[in-house]
MARBA-3410 file (N, C-alpha, C, O; in Angstrom, 1 decimal):
57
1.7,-4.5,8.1,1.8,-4.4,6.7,1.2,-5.7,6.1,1.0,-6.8,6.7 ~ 0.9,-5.5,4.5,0.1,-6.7,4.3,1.3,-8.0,4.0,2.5,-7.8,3.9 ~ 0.8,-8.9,4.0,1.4,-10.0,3.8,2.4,-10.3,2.3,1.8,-11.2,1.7 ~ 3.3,-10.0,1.9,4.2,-10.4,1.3,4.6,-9.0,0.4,4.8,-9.0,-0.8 ~ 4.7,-7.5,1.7,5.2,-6.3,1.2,6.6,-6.4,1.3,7.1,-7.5,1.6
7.6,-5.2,1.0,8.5,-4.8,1.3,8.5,-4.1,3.0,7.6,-3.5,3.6 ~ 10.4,-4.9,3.5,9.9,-4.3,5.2,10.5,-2.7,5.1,10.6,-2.0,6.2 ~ 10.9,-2.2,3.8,12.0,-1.1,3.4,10.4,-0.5,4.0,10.3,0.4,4.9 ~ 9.2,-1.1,3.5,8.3,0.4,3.0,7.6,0.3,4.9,7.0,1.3,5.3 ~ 7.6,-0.4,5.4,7.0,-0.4,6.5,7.1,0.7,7.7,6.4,0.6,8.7
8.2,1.7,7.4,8.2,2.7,8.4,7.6,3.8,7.2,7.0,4.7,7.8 ~ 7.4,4.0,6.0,6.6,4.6,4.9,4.9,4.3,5.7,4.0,5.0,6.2 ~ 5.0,2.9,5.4,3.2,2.5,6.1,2.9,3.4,7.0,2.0,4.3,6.7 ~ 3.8,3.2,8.4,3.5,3.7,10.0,3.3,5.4,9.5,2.2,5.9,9.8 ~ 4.4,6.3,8.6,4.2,7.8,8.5,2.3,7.7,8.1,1.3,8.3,8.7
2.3,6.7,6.7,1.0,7.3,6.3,0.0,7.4,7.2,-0.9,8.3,7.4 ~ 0.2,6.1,7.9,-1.3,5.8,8.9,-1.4,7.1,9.8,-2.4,7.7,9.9 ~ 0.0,7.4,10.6,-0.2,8.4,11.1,-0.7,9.4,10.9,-1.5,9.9,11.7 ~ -0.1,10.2,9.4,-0.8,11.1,9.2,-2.2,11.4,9.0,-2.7,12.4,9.4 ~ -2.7,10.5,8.4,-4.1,10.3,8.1,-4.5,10.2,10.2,-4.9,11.0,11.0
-4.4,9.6,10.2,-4.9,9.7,12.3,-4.7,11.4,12.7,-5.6,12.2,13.0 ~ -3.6,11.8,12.6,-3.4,13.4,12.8,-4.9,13.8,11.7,-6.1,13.9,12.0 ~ -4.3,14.0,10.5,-5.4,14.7,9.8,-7.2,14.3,10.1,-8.1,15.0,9.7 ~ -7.4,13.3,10.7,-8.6,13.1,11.6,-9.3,12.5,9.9,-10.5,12.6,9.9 ~ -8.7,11.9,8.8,-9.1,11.5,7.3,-9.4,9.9,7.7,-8.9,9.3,8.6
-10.4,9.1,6.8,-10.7,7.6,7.2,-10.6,7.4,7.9,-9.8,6.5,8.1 ~ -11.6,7.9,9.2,-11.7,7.4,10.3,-12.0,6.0,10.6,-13.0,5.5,10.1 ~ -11.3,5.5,11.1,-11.1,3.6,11.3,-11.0,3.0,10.4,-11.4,1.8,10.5 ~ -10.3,3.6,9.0,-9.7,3.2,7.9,-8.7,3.6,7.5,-8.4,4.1,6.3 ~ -7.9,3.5,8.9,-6.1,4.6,8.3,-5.6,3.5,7.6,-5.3,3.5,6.4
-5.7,2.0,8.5,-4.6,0.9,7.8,-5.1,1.2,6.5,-4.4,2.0,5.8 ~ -6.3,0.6,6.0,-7.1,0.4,5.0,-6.2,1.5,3.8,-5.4,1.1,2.9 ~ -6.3,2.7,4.0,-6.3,3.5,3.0,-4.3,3.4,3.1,-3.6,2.9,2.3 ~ -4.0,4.1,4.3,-2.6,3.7,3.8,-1.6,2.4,3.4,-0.5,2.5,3.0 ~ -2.3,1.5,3.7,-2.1,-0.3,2.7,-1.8,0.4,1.2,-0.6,0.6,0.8
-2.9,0.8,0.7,-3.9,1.2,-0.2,-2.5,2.1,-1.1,-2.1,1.7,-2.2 ~ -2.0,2.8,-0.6,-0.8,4.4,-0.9,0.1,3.6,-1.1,0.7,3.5,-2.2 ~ 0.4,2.6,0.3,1.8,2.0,-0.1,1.9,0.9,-1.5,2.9,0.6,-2.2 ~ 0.4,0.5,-1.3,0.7,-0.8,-2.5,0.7,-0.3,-4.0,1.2,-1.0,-4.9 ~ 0.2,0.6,-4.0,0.0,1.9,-5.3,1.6,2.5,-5.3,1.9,2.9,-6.4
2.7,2.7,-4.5,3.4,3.1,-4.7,4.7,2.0,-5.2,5.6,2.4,-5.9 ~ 4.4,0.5,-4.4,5.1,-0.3,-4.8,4.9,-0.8,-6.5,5.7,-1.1,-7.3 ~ 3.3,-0.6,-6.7,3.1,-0.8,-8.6,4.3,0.2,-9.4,5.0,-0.1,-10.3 ~ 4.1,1.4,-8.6,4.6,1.7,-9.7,5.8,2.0,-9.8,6.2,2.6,-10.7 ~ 6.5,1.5,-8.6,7.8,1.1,-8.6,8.6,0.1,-8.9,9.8,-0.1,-8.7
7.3,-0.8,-9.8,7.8,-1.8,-10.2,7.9,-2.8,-9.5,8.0,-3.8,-10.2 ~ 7.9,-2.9,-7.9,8.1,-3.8,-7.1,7.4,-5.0,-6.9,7.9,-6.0,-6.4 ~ 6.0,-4.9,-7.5,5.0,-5.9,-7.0,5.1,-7.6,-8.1,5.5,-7.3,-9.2 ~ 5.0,-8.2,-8.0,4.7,-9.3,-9.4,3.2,-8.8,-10.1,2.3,-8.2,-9.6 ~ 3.3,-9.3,-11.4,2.1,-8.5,-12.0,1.5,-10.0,-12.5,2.4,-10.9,-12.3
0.9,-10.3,-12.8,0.2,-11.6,-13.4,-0.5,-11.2,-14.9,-1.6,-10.6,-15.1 ~ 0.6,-11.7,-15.9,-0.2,-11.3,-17.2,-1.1,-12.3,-17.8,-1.0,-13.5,-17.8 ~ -2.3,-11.5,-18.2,-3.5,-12.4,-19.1,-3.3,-12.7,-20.3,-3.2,-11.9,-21.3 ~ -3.2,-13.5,-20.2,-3.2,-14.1,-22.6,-4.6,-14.3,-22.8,-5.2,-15.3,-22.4 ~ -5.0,-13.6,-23.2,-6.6,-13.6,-23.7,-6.6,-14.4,-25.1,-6.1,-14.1,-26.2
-7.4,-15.3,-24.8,-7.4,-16.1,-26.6,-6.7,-17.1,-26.4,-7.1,-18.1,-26.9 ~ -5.5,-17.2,-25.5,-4.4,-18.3,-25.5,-4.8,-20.1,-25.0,-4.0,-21.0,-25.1
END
């Protein structure tokens, strides 16, 4: 998992990669794409830190 995820989501990771390996999908880009699922699902879980822009400030 990437570097400063949740270890809750890390057997989440292992299902995705897997699947995508079964389904024969992103070939030599399981991590890649399932990183990709899990960190999209941490957004919008609210989990991640967000860094807001003050434009103008």
């Amino acid at each position: 998992m990437a570097l400063g995820s949740n270890p809750q989501r890390e057997p989440e990771y292992e299902n995705v990669k897997k699947e995508l390996k079964k389904d024969h999908r992103y070939r030599s880009r399981e991590d890649e794409v399932a990183a990709r699922v899990i960190n999209k699902q941490r957004k919008q879980a609210g989990e991640t830190k967000r860094k807001v822009l003050l434009a103008g400030l």
